[in-house]
C-alpha positions as CSV (number, residue, x, y, z in Angstrom):
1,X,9.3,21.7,6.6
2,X,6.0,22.6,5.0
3,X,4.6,21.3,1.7
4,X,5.2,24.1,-0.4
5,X,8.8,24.4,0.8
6,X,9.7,20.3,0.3
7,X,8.3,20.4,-3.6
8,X,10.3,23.6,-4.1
9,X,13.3,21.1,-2.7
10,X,12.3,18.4,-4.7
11,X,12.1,20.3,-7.9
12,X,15.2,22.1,-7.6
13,X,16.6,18.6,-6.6
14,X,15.2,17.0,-10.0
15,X,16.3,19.9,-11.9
16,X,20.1,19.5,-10.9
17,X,19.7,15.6,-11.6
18,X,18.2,16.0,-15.1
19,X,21.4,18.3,-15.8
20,X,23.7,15.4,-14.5
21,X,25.0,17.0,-11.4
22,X,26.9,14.2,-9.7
23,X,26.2,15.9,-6.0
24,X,22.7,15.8,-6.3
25,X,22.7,12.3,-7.2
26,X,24.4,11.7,-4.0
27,X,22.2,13.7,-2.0
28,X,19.1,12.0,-4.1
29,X,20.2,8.5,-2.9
30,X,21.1,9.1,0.9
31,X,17.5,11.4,1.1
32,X,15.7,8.6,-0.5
33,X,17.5,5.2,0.4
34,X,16.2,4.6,3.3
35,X,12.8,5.6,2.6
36,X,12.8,3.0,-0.3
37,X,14.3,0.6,1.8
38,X,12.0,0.6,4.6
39,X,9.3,0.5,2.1
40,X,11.0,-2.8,0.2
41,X,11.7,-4.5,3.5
42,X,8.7,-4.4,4.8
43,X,7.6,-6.4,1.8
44,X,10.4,-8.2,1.3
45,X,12.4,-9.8,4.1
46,X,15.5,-10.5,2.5
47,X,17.8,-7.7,3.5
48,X,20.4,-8.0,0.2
49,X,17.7,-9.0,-2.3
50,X,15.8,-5.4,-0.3
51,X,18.8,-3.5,-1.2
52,X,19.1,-4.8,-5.2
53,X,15.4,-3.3,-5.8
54,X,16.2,-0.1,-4.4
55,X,19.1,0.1,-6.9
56,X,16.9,-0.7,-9.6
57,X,14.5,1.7,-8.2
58,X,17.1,4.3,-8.6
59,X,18.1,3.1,-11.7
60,X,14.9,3.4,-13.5
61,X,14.0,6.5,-12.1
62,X,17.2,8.0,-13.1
63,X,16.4,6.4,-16.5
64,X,12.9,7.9,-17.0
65,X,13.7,11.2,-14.8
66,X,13.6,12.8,-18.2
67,X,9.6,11.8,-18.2
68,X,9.1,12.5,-14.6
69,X,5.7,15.2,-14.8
70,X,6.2,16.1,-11.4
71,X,2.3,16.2,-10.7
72,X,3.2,13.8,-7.6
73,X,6.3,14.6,-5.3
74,X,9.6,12.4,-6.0
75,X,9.0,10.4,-3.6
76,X,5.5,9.1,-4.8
77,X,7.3,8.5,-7.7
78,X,10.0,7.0,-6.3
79,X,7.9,4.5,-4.3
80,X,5.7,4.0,-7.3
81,X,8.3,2.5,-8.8
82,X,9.5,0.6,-6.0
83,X,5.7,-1.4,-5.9
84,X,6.5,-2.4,-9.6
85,X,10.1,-3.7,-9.1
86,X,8.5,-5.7,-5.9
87,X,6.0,-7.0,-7.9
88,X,8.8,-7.7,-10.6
89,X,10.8,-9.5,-8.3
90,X,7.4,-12.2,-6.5
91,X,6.5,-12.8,-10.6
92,X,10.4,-13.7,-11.1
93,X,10.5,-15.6,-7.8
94,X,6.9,-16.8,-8.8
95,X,8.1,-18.1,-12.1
96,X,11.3,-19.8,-10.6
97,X,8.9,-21.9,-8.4
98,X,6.6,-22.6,-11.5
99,X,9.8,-24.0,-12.8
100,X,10.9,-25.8,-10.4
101,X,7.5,-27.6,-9.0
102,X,6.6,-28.7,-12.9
103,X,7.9,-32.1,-12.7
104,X,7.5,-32.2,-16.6
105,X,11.0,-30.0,-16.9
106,X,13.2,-32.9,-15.5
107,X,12.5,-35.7,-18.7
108,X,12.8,-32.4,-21.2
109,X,16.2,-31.7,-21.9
110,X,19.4,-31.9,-20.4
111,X,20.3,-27.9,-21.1
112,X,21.1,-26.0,-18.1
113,X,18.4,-24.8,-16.0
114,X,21.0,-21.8,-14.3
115,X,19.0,-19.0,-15.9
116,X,15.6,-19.8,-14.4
117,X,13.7,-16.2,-16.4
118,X,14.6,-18.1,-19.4
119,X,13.6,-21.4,-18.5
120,X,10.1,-19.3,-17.2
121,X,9.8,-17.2,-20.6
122,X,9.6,-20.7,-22.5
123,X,7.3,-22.0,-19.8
124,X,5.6,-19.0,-20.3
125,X,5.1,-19.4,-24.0
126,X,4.7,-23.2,-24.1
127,X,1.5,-22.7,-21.6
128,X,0.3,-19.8,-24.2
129,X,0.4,-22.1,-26.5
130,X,-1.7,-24.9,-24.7
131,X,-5.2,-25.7,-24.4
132,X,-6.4,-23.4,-22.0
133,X,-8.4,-25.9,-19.9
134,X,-4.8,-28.0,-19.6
135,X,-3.3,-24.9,-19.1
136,X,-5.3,-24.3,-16.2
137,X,-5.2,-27.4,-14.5
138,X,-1.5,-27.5,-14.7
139,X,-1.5,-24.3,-13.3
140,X,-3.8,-24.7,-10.4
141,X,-1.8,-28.5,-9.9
142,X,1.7,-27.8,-10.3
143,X,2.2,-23.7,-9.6
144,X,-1.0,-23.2,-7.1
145,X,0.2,-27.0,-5.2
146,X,-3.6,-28.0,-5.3
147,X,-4.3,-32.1,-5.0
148,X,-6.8,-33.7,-7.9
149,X,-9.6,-33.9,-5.1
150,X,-9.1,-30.8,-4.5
151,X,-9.4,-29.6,-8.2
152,X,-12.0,-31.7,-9.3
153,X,-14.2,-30.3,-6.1
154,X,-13.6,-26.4,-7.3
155,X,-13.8,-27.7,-11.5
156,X,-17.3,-30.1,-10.6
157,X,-15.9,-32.6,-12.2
158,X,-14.9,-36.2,-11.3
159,X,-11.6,-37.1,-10.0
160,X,-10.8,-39.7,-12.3
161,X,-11.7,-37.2,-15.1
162,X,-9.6,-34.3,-14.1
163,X,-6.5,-37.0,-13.5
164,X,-7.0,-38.3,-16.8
165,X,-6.6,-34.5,-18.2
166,X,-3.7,-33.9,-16.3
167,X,-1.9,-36.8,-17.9
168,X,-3.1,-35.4,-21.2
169,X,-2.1,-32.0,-20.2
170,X,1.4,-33.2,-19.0
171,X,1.5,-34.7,-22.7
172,X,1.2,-31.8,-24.4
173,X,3.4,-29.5,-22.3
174,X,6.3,-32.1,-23.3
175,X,5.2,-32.0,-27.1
176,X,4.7,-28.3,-27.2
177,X,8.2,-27.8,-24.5
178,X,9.8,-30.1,-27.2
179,X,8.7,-28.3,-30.3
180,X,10.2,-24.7,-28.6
């Protein structure tokens, strides 16, 4: 099928979806699922967590179809999309490990830590509203699993200096954590 003949597909195809034809949102899905899905997997090995990103994809370009300018083919769109929900989902599973690697969390409170994006959003803004050089080394000690030595090399600073921040740093996560 050439070019001219798959964007004259497409648009007809985007026209019948923006007027809430039900068959064309069938035939949207089973044409684009498992391009998408290809395209998560091979970024994502998880085969169900694959398969919940590509319904978001379709989701939120169902959502935004309204928007949609049509300068790049649906399917440029489509997989457009699909890098941000990817990228979503490592900052999410990113966050969950922040969370659960900061051994500050387990003298905080005893609230439940089932909701881990919430638990990260507060993380979030008690390192916002940190120093930033205790920020940091928490970050590149707890999240990025770098040893002192190791941080003190990159920071040219002594070891005993950098450990003596990261007690201090640990301090004021638990006051500010406290304070939220």
């Amino acid at each position: 099928m050439s070019d001219k003949i798959r964007l004259s597909v497409d648009r007809e195809l985007i026209a019948r979806l923006r007027q809430g034809d039900q068959v064309a949102s069938r035939e949207w899905f089973e044409k684009y699922h498992p391009q998408l899905l290809k395209l998560v997997l091979y970024k994502i090995s998880n085969h169900q967590d694959a398969e919940e990103i590509v319904q978001e994809v379709f989701i939120n370009c169902l959502k935004h179809l309204p928007v949609f300018n049509e300068k790049a083919s649906i399917l440029t769109w489509m997989k457009s999309v699909a890098r941000h929900e990817i990228a979503d989902y490592y900052r999410k599973k990113y966050a969950k490990r922040a969370v659960s690697t900061i051994p500050l969390l387990d003298s905080l409170s005893s609230e439940s830590f089932d909701d881990a994006s919430v638990v990260a959003k507060k993380v979030g803004l008690v390192l916002k509203k940190m120093r930033k050089d205790y920020r940091e080394l928490l970050l590149l000690k707890y999240v990025d699993g770098k040893r002192v030595q190791l941080i003190a090399q990159e920071l040219r600073r002594s070891f005993k200096s950098v450990e003596a921040d990261l007690f201090r740093a640990r301090k004021d996560f638990k006051e500010i954590y406290a304070e939220i």
